[in-house]
Residue, then its C-alpha position, 0 to 999 in steps of 0.5 A: x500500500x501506499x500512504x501519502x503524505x500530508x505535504x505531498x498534495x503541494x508539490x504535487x500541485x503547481x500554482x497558476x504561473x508555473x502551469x501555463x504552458x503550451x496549450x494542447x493541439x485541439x482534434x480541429x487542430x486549433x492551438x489552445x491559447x492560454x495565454x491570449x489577453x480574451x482568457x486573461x480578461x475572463x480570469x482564468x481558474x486555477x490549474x488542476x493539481x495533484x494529477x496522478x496514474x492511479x493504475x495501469x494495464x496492457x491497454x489502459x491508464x487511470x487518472x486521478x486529480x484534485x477538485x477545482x473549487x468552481x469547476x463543473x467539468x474536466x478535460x483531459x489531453x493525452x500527447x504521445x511520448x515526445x510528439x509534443x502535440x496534445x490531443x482532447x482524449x475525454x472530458x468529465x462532468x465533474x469528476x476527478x478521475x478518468x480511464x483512457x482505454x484502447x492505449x498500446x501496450x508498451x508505450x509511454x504518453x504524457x497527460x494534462x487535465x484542465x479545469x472547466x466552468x461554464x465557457x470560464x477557462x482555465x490553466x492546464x496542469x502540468x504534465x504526467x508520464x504515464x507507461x502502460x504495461x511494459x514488455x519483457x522479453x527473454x533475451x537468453x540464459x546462461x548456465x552459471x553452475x560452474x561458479x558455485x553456490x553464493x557467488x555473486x555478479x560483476x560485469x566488464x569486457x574480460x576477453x577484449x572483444x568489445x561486449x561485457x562478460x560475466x564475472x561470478x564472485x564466489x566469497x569464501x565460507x566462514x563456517x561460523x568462526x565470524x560474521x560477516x557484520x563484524x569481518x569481511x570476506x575474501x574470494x574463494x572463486x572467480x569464473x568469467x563467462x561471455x554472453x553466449x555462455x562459454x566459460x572463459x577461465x575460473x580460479x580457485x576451487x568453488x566451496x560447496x559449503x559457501x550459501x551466500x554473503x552479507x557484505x560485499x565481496x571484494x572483487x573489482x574489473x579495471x584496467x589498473x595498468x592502462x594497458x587497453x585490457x581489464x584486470x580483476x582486482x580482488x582478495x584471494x582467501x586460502x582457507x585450513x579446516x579442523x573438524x570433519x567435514x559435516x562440522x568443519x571449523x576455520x583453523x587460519x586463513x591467508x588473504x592476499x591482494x590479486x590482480x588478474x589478466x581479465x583475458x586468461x585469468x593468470x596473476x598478474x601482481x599479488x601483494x600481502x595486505x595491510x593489518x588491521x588495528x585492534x578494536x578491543x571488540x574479540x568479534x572483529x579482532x578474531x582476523x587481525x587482516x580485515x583490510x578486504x572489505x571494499x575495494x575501490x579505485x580513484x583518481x587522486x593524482x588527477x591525471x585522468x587515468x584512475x590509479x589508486x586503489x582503496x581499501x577498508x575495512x568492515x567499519x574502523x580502517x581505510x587505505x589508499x594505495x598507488x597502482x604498484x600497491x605502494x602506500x599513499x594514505x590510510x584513515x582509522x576511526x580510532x584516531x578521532x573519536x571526537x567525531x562519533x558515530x560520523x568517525x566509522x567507514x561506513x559501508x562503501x565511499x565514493x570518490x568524485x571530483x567536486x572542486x574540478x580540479x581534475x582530483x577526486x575528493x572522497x566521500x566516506x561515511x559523514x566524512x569529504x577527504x581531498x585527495x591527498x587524505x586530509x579531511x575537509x568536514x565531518x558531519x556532526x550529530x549523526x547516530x550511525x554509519x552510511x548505508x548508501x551514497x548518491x552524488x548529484x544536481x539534487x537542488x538544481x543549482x548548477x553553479x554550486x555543483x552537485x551534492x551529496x545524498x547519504x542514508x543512514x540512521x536517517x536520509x540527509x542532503x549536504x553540498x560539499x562544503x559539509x552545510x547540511x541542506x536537509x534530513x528526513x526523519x521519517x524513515x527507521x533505517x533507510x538503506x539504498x537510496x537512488x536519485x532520478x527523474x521518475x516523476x517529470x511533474x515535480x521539478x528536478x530529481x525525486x529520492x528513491x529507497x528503502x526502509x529497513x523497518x523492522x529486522x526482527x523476524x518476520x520483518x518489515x520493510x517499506x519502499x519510499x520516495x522523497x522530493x529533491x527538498x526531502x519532502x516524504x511523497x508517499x512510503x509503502x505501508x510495511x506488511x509482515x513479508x520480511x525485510x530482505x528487499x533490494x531496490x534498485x534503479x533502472x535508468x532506460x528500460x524502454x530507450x525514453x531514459x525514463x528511469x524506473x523503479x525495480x524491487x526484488x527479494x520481496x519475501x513470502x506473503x500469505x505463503x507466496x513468494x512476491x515476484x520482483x516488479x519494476x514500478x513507475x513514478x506513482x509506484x504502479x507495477x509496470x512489469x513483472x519477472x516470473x522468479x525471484x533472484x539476485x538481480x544486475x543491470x547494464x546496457x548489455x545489447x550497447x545502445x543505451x537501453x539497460x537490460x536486467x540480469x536475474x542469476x541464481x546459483x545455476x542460471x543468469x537470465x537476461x531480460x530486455x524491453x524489447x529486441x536486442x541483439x546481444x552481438x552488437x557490441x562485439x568490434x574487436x576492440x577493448x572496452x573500458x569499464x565504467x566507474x558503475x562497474x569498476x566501483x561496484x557495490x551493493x550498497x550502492x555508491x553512485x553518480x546520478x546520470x545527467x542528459x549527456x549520457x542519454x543515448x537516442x535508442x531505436x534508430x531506424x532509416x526507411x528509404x523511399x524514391x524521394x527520402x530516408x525516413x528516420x525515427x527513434x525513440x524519443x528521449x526525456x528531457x531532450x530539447x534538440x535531436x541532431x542527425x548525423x550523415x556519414x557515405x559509408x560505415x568507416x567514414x566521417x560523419x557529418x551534420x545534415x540538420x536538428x530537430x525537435x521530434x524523434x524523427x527526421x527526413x533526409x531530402x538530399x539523400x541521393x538515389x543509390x547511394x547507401x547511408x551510415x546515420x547517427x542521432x545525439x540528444x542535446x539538453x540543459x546538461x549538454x550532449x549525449x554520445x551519438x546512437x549506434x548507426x543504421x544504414x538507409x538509403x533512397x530506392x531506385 
């Protein structure tokens, strides 16, 4: 269920200013005009606030809105997702809700509703997404057997072919001598596998004995000595039992620091890890080497080519080491105890370069290091460590950069200067926040988590969102299903960058297990997966859209919204890891994606005798589509025009002659990369 808060109806609501905007494109094709001095004498009503997608299906969206004081009917308009034309879809004799039926599955439309007295007229409502029933398709399954039970996924170009590969981290198995609450684990295995399911190399000998984890395991894909190939970054654990093997005990164990050529799996480099500190707590002090609890890379000598690599341990101590393993900087939490609960590690950093000085600052727990590891601020007042980590625009002020989103004991908003801008207190424990765009009728970035509500069996949790001005929206009513959920965002599902909501691990209600569900804005189930599973996410096919990997001990399945071709990516030339991959977590560190990295999806070229006819999947956000025309597949491209709408008509195409196009998306943010080519060309 989901329970409204009593501050969201006004920012839900615009006032009259903000709601007059381009009128909708009437059936007879005359403009509405809002904003003509005829509608400025009558004195217009208010604008209809508190719009909402109430419900969804195959072929169907339910409105829902606030009443008009004064008005005795409603009109409702309906544009297709980036057509930017508004046509009258339905009216209502007063009431404040409206089913628009016969939609097409599938697709994304953008709704406004306006208030009506008489032949007074009145304000439009700003706009609202809504999605039908989204498509699922099953792209392909991969046999993951051979990794063992417990292992969990990482994504990169292992073999250099261009295409990401799977990498499964098996951790090592504790057997009950420590928690992994207190020390972290090691790698007992690694497999590497391509996307047509061929097992690349394995290292280390799975353990029958291993289940799972509850911390994350420390294994990285990076190009760490920038020669054009990945390497796998991670701890190798060696383990020595005593006892038989149904009641087997850790006698010691050896953990070392390993690179890993990603084509073949040999080792590169192996190095002895630093030692731990003593806690005086004997559940932590049990494995004097904790140093394997995270492990991260950065970019502190700012020459853009990120080299340092960051280690930590579970809660107390963190290191920073060159390329070669040479010691530049380490932190322990013992040596300032004057912060507090702030003086911790947290669960996982973030660097990022606030100040543009090419340099990264860090980002730990309540804590900002510059680059050479002293410390800028710690926030005060905080009762516990950092679960997650957000970086973005959240204010929508781009001249005093992005800032920083932590969830911890509760959810808080600073700017890197350490000035605390807000704090949301009415979540328990609020773990995996996500910044994005999913509600494009509230101004700037909407906060997406998770509420750890209640650890004690059966458990209680709770999905929530907040405004960029840490105002509750609405917050799922917790049941007794448990408290395992893990949200997740999916930025491009359906090629709009239109991001969505995943949740997974849901628990067993009244004996049936919840099947993971993707959800919208309003927190409607837009999709459905038919088996629970860890979950991963990535443009696999290479054209922006994002796929869902769902992998269990013996399967990964791969999901997509639509057709992909899963060999696209395939050119034979390396492919550099991203900063999501070779920093993963699943505590869910991250940066907020911004328009440069919305990629036009769907590029199609029709050709007739006169023109090639282009369209592609219309991109949120976007102001100006800009087409790229090249003569053959290895030439240059050149620009033969813009436009405003996801489509585009080539007139000086020449007959017989065969065309490479390309489109890129411009916004406020700037540019994004151009799409993958189609060819296209006029017919004789």
């Amino acid at each position: 269920m989901v329970t409204w808060s009593k501050k969201a109806a006004a920012l839900l609501g615009l006032t009259a200013a903000l709601a007059v905007s381009s009128g909708p494109v009437l059936p007879s094709g005359q403009a509405y005009a809002a904003e003509s001095e005829e509608v400025q004498r009558a004195g217009v009503l208010a604008p209809v606030q508190g719009l909402a997608v109430g419900a969804v299906t195959d072929t169907s969206v339910t409105l829902s809105w606030t009443a008009v004081p004064e008005a005795d009917a409603y009109e409702v308009y309906r544009s297709d997702f980036g057509s930017g034309h508004f046509v009258k879809v339905g009216r209502t004799a007063g009431e404040t809700s409206y089913k628009d039926e016969g939609l097409a599955n599938n697709a994304s439309y953008l709704y406004k509703v306006k208030a009506l007295q008489g032949k007074r007229p009145a304000a439009e409502s700003k706009a609202v997404l809504a999605l039908t029933k989204q498509q699922v398709e099953l792209a392909r399954e991969i046999d993951l057997s051979a990794a063992g039970a417990g292992a969990r996924m990482r994504l990169g170009d292992l073999n250099g072919d261009g295409r990401l590969d799977i990498l499964m981290v098996q951790p090592d198995y504790t057997g009950g001598a420590w928690r992994d609450a207190y020390v972290p684990h090691g790698v007992q295995a690694l497999t590497a596998y391509d996307l047509d399911g061929n097992l690349l190399w394995q290292t280390g000998t799975p353990d029958p004995n291993v289940t799972g984890s509850g911390s994350d395991e420390p294994a990285q894909i990076y190009d760490i000595d920038h020669d054009g190939y990945n390497d796998v970054l991670y701890v190798r654990t060696v383990t020595e039992y005593d006892g038989p093997p149904e009641n087997k005990v850790i006698k010691s164990k050896t953990d070392k620091f390993v690179i890993l050529d990603g084509r073949t799996g040999q080792v590169k480099r192996e190095h002895d890890l630093p030692v731990s500190r003593p806690t005086g707590d004997p559940r932590v002090d049990i494995d004097p080497v904790r140093s394997h609890d995270a492990i991260l890379i950065a970019d502190f000598a700012g020459d853009g080519k990120p080299s340092e690599i960051i280690l930590k341990d579970r809660y107390q101590s963190l290191w920073v080491f060159d390329e070669q393993f040479n010691l530049l900087w380490e932190y322990n939490s013992a040596d300032h105890p004057e912060h507090g609960a702030a003086a911790g590690t947290g669960h996982f950093p973030w660097p990022y370069d606030f100040d543009g000085d090419g340099k990264d600052e860090l980002i730990m727990n309540y804590t900002y290091f510059e680059s050479d590891g002293s410390i800028q601020w710690t926030a005060q007042g905080v009762t516990d460590h950092v679960d997650t980590i957000q970086i973005g625009d959240v204010d929508g002020d781009r001249s005093n950069g992005r800032e920083i989103l932590l969830g911890g004991s509760d959810t808080l908003l600073y700017d890197r200067f350490g000035r605390q801008l807000w704090i949301n207190k009415d979540t328990v424990e609020p773990q995996n926040v996500y910044l994005g765009d999913f509600r494009i009728d509230i101004p700037g970035y909407e906060i997406y988590g998770l509420d750890r509500v209640n650890r004690s069996a059966p458990g209680q949790d709770s999905l929530f969102i907040f405004s960029r001005t840490g105002e509750t929206l609405f917050q799922e009513t917790p049941d007794d299903s448990g408290f395992g959920t893990v949200p997740k965002i999916v930025n491009n599902w359906n090629g709009t960058h239109a991001p969505l909501m995943l949740a997974y691990r849901r628990g067993t209600l009244n004996g049936e297990v919840i099947k993971p569900k993707l959800y919208d804005g309003f927190f409607n189930p837009v999709a459905e997966f038919e088996f629970d599973a860890n979950f991963t996410i990535a443009d696999i096919g290479g054209d922006s859209r994002e796929e869902i990997i769902a992998y269990t001990a013996t399967k990964a399945t791969i999901y997509s919204g639509g057709p992909v071709d899963l060999s696209s990516d395939i050119t034979g030339k390396p492919r550099a890891q991203f900063k999501e991959h070779y920093n993963f977590s699943r505590y869910n560190a991250n940066e907020a994606p911004e328009i440069t990295s919305r990629t036009p999806a769907g590029l199609r070229a029709q050709g007739d005798k006169h023109a090639v006819e282009l369209s592609w999947i219309p991109v949120l956000d976007a102001i100006q589509y800009t087409v790229y025309r090249a003569d053959r597949p290895d030439g240059a491209f050149e620009k033969i025009g813009t436009t405003r709408t996801a489509s585009f008509t080539d007139k000086k195409a020449k007959k017989g002659q065969t065309y490479v196009y390309k489109v890129s998306a411009s916004g406020r943010d700037g540019s994004s990369q151009p799409s993958d080519p189609v060819q296209g060309g006029v017919t004789r």
